[in-house]
LORO-640061 format. One record per residue (C-alpha): y, x, z. Coordinates in steps of 0.05 Angstrom, whole numbers, padded with zeros to 5 digits, always signed. Layout:
BEGIN
YXZ ...
This chain:
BEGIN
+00622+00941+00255 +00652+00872+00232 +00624+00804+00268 +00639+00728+00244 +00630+00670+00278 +00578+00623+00253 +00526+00589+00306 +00478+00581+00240 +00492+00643+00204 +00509+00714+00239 +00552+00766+00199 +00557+00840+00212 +00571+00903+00172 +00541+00964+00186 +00537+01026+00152 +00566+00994+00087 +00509+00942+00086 +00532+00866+00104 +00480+00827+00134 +00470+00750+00143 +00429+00729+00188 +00395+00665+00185 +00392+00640+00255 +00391+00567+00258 +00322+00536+00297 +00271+00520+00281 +00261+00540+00218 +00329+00555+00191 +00335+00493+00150 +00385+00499+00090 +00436+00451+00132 +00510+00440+00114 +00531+00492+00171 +00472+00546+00141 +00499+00537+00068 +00567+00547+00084 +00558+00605+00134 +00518+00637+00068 +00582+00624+00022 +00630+00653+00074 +00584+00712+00085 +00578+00725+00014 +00659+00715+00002 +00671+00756+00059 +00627+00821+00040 +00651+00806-00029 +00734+00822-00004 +00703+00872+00044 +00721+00947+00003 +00676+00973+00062 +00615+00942+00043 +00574+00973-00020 +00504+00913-00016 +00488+00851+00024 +00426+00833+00055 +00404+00759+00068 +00353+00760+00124 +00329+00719+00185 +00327+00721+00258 +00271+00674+00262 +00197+00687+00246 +00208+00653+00182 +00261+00665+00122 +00282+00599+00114 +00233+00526+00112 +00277+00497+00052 +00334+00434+00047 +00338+00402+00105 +00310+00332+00088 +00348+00300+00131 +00411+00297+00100 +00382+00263+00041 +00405+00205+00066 +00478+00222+00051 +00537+00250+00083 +00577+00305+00069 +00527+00356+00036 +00594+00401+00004 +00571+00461-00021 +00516+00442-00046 +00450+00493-00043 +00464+00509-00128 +00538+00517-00113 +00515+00565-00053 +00467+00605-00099 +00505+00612-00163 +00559+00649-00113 +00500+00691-00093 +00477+00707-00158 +00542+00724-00189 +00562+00773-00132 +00591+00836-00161 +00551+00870-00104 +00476+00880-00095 +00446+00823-00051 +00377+00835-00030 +00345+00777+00009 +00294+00806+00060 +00238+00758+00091 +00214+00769+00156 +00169+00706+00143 +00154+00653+00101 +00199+00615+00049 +00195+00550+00029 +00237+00505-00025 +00295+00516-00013 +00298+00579+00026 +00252+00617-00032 +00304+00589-00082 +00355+00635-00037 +00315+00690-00053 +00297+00679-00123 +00374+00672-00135 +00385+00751-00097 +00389+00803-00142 +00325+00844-00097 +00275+00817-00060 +00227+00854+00001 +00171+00826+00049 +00112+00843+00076 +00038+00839+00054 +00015+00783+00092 +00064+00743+00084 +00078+00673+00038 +00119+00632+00005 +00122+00573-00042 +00159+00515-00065 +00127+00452-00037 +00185+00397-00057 +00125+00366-00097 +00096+00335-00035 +00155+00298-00027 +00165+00267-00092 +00211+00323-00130 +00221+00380-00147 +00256+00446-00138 +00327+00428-00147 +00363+00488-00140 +00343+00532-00208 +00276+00535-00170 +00239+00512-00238 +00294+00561-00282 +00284+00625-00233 +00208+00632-00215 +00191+00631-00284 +00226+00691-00311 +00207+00732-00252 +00125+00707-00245 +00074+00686-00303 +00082+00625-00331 +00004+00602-00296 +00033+00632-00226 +00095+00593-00237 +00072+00523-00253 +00016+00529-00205 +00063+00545-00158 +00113+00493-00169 +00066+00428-00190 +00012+00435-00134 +00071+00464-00087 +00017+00510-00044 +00040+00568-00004 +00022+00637-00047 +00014+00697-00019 +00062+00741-00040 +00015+00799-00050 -00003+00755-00116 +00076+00757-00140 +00096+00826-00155 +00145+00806-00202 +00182+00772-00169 +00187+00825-00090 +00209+00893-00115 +00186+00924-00044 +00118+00890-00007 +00121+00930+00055 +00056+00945+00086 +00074+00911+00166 +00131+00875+00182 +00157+00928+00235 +00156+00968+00164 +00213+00921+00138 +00278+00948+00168 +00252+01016+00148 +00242+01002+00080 +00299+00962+00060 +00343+01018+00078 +00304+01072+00044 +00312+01012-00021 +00385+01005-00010 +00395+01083-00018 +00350+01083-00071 +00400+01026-00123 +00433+01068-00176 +00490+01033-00207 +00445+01014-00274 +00398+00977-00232 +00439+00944-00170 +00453+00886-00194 +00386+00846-00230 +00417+00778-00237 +00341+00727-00251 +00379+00684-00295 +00389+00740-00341 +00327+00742-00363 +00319+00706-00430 +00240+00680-00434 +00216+00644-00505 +00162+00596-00512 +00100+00623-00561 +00039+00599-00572 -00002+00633-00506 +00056+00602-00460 +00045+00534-00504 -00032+00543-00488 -00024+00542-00420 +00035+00488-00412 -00020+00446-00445 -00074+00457-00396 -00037+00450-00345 -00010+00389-00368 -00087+00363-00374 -00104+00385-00313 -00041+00352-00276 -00053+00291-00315 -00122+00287-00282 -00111+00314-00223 -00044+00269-00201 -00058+00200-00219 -00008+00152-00191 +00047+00215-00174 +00113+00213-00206 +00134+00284-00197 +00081+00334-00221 +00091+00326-00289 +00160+00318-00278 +00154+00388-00253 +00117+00421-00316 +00180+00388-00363 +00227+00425-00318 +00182+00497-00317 +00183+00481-00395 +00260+00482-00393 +00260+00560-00369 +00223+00572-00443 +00271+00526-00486 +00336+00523-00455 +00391+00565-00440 +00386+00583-00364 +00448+00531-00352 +00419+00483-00393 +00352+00501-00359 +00390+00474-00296 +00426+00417-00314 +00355+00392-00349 +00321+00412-00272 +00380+00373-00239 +00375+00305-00290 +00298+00309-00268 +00301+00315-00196 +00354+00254-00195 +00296+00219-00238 +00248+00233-00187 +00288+00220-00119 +00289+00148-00148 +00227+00126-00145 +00193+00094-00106 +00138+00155-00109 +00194+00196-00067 +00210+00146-00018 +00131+00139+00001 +00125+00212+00002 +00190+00229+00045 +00180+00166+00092 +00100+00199+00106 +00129+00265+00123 +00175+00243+00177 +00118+00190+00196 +00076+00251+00210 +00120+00286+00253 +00146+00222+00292 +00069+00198+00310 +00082+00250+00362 +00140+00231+00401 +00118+00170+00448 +00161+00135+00500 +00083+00143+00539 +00115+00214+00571 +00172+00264+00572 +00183+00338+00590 +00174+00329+00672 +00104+00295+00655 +00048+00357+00678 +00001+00379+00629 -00078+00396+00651 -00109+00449+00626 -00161+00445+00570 -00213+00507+00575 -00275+00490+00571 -00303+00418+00540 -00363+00373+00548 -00394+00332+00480 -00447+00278+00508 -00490+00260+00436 -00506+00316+00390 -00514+00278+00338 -00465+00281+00276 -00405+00248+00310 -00419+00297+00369 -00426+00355+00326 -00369+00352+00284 -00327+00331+00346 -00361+00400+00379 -00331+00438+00313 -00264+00423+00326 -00268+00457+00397 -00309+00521+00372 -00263+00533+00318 -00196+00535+00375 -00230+00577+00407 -00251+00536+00468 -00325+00536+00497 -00368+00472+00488 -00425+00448+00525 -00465+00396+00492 -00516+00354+00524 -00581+00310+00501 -00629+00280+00543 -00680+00301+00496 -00688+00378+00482 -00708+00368+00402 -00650+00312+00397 -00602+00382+00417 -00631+00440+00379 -00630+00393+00324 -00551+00380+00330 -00539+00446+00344 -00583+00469+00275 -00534+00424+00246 -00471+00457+00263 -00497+00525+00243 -00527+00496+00179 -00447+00470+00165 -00416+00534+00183 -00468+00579+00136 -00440+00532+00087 -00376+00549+00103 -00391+00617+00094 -00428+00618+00033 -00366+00578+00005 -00329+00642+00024 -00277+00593+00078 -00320+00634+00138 -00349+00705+00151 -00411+00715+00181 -00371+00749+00245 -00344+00678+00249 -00402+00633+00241 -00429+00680+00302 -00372+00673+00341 -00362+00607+00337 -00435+00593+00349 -00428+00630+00418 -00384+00575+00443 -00425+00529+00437 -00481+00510+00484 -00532+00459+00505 -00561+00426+00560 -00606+00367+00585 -00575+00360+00649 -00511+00322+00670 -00495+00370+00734 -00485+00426+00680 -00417+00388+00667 -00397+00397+00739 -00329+00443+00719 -00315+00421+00642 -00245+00398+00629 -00253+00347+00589 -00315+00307+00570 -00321+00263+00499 -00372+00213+00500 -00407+00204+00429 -00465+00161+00431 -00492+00099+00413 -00436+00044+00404 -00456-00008+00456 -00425-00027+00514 -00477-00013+00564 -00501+00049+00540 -00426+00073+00548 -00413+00047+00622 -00483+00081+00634 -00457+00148+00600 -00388+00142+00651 -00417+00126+00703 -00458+00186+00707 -00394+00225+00689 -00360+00195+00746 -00405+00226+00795 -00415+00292+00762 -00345+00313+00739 -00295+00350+00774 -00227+00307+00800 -00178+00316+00741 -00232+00324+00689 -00211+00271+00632 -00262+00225+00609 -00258+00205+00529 -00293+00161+00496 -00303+00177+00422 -00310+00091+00412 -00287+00063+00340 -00284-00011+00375 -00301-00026+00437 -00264-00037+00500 -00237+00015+00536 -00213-00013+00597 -00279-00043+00605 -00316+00025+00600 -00264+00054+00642 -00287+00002+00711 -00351+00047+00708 -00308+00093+00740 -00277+00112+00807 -00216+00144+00760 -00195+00095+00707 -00134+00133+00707 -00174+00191+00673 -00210+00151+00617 -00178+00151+00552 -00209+00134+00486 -00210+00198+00435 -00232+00163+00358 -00250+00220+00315 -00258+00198+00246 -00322+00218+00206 -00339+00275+00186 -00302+00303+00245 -00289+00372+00226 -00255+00349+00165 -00216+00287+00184 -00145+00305+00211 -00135+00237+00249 -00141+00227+00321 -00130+00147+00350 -00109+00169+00419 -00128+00106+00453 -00091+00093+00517 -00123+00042+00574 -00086+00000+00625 -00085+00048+00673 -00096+00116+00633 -00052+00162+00668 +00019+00199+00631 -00005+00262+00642 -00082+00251+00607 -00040+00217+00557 +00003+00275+00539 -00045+00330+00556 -00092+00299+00494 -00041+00289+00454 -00025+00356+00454 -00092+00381+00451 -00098+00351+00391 -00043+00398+00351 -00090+00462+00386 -00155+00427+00350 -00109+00412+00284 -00108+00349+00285 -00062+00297+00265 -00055+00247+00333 -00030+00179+00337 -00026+00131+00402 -00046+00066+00407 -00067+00015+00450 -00133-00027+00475 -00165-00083+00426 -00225-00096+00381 -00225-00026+00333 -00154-00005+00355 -00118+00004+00298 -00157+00031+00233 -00221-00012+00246 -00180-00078+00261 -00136-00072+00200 -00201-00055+00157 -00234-00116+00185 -00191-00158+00141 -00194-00122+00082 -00278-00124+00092 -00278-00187+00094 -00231-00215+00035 -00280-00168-00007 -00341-00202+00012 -00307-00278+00014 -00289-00259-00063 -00350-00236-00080 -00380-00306-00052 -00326-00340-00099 -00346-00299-00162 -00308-00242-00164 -00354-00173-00170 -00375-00119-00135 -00346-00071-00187 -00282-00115-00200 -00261-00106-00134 -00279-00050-00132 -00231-00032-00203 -00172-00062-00178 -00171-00027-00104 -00183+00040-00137 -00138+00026-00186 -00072+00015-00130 -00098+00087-00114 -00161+00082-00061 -00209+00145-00065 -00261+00086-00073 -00262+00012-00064 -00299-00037-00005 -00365-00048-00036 -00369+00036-00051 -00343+00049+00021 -00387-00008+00050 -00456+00029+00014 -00425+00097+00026 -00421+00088+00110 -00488+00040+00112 -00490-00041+00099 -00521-00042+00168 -00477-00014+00207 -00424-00076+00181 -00478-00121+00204 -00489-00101+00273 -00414-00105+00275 -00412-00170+00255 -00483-00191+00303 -00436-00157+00361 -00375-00208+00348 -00405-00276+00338 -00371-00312+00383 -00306-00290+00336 -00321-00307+00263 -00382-00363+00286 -00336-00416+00266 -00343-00389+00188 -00415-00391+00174 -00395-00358+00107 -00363-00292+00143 -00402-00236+00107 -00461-00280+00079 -00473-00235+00011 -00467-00174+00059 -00520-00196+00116 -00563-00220+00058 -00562-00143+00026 -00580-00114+00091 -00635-00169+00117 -00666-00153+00042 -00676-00072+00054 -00608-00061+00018 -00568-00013+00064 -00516+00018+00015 -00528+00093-00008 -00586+00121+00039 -00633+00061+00012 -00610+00071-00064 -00600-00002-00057 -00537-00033-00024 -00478-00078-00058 -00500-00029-00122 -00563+00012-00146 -00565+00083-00133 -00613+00132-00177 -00641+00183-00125 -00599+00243-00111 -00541+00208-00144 -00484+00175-00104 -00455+00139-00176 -00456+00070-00154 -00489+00027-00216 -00480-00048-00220 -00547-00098-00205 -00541-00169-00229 -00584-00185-00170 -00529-00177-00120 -00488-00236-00170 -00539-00275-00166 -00547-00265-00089 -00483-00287-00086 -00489-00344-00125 -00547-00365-00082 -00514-00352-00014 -00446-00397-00057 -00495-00457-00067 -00519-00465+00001 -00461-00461+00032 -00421-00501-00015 -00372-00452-00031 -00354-00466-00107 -00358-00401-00160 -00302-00385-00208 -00290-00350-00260 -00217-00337-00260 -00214-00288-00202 -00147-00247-00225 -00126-00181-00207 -00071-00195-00173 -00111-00246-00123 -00160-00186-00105 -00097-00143-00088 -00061-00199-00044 -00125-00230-00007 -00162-00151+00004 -00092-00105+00013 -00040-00151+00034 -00082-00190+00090 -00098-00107+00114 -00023-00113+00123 -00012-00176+00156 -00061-00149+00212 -00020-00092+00213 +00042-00137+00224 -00002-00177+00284 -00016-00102+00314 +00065-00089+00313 +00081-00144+00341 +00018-00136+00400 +00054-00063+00410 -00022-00034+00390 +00020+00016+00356 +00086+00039+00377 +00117+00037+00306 +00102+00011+00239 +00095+00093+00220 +00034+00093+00256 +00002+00054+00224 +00027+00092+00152 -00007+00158+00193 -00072+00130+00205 -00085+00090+00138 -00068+00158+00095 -00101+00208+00143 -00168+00156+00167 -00177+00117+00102 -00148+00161+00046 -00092+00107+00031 -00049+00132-00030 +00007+00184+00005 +00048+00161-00066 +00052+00090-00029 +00068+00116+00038 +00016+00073+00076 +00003+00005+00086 +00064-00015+00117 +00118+00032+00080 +00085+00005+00025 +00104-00078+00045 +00171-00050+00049 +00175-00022-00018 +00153-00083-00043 +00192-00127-00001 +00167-00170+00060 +00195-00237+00026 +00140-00223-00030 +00094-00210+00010 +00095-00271+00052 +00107-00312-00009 +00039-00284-00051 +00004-00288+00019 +00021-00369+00033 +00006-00379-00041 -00069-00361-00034 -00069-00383+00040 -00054-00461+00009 -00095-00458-00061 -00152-00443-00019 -00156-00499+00031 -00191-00486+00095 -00210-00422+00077 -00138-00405+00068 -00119-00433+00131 -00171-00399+00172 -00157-00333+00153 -00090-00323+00103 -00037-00341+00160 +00018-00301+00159 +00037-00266+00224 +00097-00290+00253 +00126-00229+00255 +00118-00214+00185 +00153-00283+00176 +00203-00265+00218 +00227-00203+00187 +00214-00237+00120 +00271-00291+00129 +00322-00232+00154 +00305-00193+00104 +00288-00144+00144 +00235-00076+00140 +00173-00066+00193 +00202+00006+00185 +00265-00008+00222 +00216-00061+00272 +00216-00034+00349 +00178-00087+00394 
């Protein structure tokens, strides 16, 4: 038996077989130290007269989770991953790569470049470098195509979803039936290499483009076209998959390298890579550490079984934990409850649930009438009626019903959650909890912490929200936390513009076109025009002092028009159809509500001014929120916007997005509208002083701490 040191990569050889051993945690990232403990392995087995095959395997319960993205940034990345895999594939011994667990980018590159490959049935693998604005850039694009179909293969590598590898027998020689199988069968597969067959070097295959391959390279291509408006990389992708059919495999790889350089500059790449670090970092708050305690979450309270209540009821079931949910009317529950089994048949019938599921799912969930049926739940989430007094109402019954230690949530989108929390003996308990609608689809969570919610509530929510699969970021106390205040702004602009002459389907254009799944006058029908108006009835005492503020808007909802569910709103609606068409009446609406309040109508409404005054005051708020410390970090704010309002991932979020553009821009296209439109301008198109701040040192809001 031979041993090496290497913290990242362990070495033995045993029986004539050399193993490496993947062993660096998490999820053995393809870091300097793992590539060059892989290259020393390989070199060493190589001089080794001993050793007759290698094996390339893992400690961990997962082959390898690809590059580490981390060093993208720079450094000293010598050898690179294609340096570390042409000396694998060149070995003049066997090298059979054998995966405990998944592989991802990178690490199923390792493999593809092995001369064997085994796993197990339920396992998968898949090369997702597309969600981060590339591609495969180690012969990724060159390898999987001569070992799968050309369909599996581009699917694979443009949409860059996990596939099980049950569905890729070309490219595992041995699928073992368990994993406790795997030790077993690679050594019955090592005895079983002849000399003819040892050594099955991928890049030796030769592949030729015809006119079925052709056939599908141009659907695809369709499809992606379609499919990936506003990405960079996807069709980047297919011209590097096409480069395994035309090229010469080195060729193939020096085509693949040229592309991936194309796509690491743009900004496409930088949005993409900046949202998957934003993702992970929403978690880590300065709010509590490792010595803060964690309660237990075991059994849950939903107060509102309405849809809110429901979906927020969903999110429990399907963890596994038990939900009590309670109306004071009997019909209003069995009604909610109907609901949730009508959305899990769905499920079903869709073929995402089995019946055994839907059943035992179901059987976590109960109702009740009766507030002292919530004496021992863990947690409680309030979701009814968004007024203040109804909520202090709900609390205070909570207060005197729940267990000490039970946290009490409110699922609020605005109000004040200090002020709920004095309805209580145990502010220190209350937290808000913002599910986003519908709320067994949404992944965000606004975590909303009050003046005196305690660490430990804090963290124990935050953490339930990764057991409910959610996506959680903390913020703090003011009108609509985060997502609602920033989409205030953006609301508004819309409207103003409308008022000035721009329309509904203009504004519409241009929003959708920077890459919104649909623009403020859809979202504004889609959600209900009156639920914008009671907003706006609720906070007079704030925009009174423009007697403008969402005149076209109260005017649609005072005449009947309520968006989709009246088939009347800021567009017509045919019954049954959610197509938004335009109605002239809502022009001239405007041009009515314009007259009489002397607001003069243009016709020279441009593009641009739509983007600045509707996206780039949405970012100014975001830049008052920084600086207020409502969120902890500009990233945040990125989180919620892409996850709560389907901003463009391409673009980062709201705020990476400034960046990319630059913050001096920014400020200067804000002040230009904020002085050609007079008072208006001046009442609502002031730049932040923080975003004039970091504007004159040219400076990022990424690199911002308060």
């Amino acid at each position: 038996m031979t041993d090496m040191e290497n913290k990242a990569v362990a070495y033995n050889v045993e029986q004539g077989v050399a193993t490496l051993t993947m062993q660096s945690a998490p999820v053995n990232a393809l870091s300097r130290a793992v590539r060059v403990g892989l290259i020393e392995g390989i070199e060493a087995a190589l001089a080794d007269d001993s050793v007759n095959a290698i094996v390339v395997t893992s400690s961990l319960p997962i082959f390898s989770g690809g590059a580490d993205i981390s060093e993208f940034s720079g450094g000293d990345l010598s050898p690179m991953l294609p340096e570390v895999l042409d000396k694998i594939e060149n070995a003049t011994k066997p090298v059979v790569a054998v995966l405990p667990g998944p592989a991802f980018g990178g690490g199923l590159e390792v493999a593809l470049a092995c001369h064997h490959r085994i796993t197990f049935a339920g396992n998968k693998v898949g090369l997702p470098e597309v969600n981060l604005g590339i591609l495969p850039g180690a012969g990724g694009t060159q390898r999987l195509p001569r070992l799968a179909d050309v369909q599996t293969a581009l699917s694979m590598i443009v949409t860059g979803r996990p596939t099980s590898v049950v569905k890729l027998p070309g490219v595992f020689d041995k699928i073992s039936d368990k994993p406790e199988h795997l030790l077993d069968d690679t050594k019955q597969y090592l005895a079983s290499l002849t000399e003819s067959n040892a050594i099955k070097r991928t890049s030796e295959i030769t592949l030729s483009m015809n006119e079925e391959v052709q056939g599908v390279f141009d659907a695809v291509t369709a499809q992606t076209k379609k499919a990936s408006k506003g990405f960079f990389a996807p069709l980047k992708c297919i011209e590097a998959v096409k480069g395994a059919y035309t090229l010469a495999f080195e060729d193939g790889l020096k085509h693949e390298g040229k592309l991936f350089m194309a796509c690491m500059n743009t900004p496409q790449a930088r949005a993409q890579q900046h949202f998957f670090f934003a993702e992970r970092a929403a978690g880590h708050v300065s709010d509590f550490d490792k010595s803060t305690p964690e309660r237990s979450i075991e059994k849950v309270a939903i107060i509102g079984a309405g849809t809110m209540g429901g979906g927020i009821a969903m999110n429990f079931a399907n963890a596994g934990i038990p939900v009590t949910m309670l109306e004071l009317k009997p019909e209003a529950l069995e009604k909610g409850l109907a609901l949730i089994r009508k959305n899990y048949e769905n499920s079903a019938k869709k073929g995402k649930l089995t019946q055994d599921q839907v059943e035992s799912r179901m059987a976590l969930l109960s109702g009740t009438t009766s507030y002292d049926d919530l004496s021992e739940v863990d947690l409680v989430i309030e979701a009814v009626f968004e007024k203040m007094e109804v909520k202090k109402t709900v609390f205070s019954t909570l207060d005197k019903v729940c267990k000490p230690g039970a946290i009490l949530a409110s699922n609020t989108s605005t109000l004040d959650i200090d002020e709920i929390a004095t309805a209580t003996s145990r502010p220190e308990d209350v937290i808000g909890l913002h599910f986003f609608s519908p709320a067994n689809v949404m992944k965000l969570l606004e975590v909303v912490k009050a003046d005196k919610t305690s660490s430990e509530v804090i963290k124990t929510c935050m953490k339930m929200a990764k057991r409910i699969k959610k996506v959680a970021v903390l913020v703090g106390v003011c009108f609509g936390f985060v997502g609602n205040r920033m989409i205030e702004p953006y609301g508004r602009e819309a409207n103003r513009l409308l008022l000035e002459g721009a329309t509904p389907e203009q504004v519409d254009r241009v929003l959708t076109e920077f890459g919104m799944p649909m623009g403020p006058f859809t979202m504004g029908d889609m959600a209900g025009l009156d639920i914008g108006y009671y907003v706006r009835q609720s906070r007079q005492e704030y925009i009174s002092h423009d007697p403008a503020y969402g005149a076209v808007a109260d005017r649609l909802v005072e005449m009947g028009r309520n968006g989709l569910k009246t088939g009347r709103g800021a567009y017509n609606y045919e019954p049954g159809s959610r197509v938004p068409i335009p109605d002239p009446e809502v022009l001239e609406i405007a041009k009515q509500e314009a007259n009489r309040l002397g607001v003069k109508q243009r016709s020279d409404i441009s593009d641009e001014e739509i983007l600045v005054r509707v996206m780039y005051t949405l970012i100014n708020e975001g830049a008052c929120i920084l600086e207020e410390g409502i969120a902890a970090k500009s990233s945040d704010i990125d989180v919620i916007y892409v996850y709560g309002y389907g901003f463009p991932v391409y673009r980062g979020g709201p705020m990476q997005y400034a960046d990319e553009v630059g913050l001096g821009t920014i400020l200067d296209k804000l002040t230009t509208y904020r002085d050609q439109l007079g008072d208006y301008g001046k009442m609502w198109l002031q730049p932040s002083e923080l975003l004039i701040k970091l504007a004159q040192e040219n400076a990022s809001f990424k690199n911002y701490s308060k």
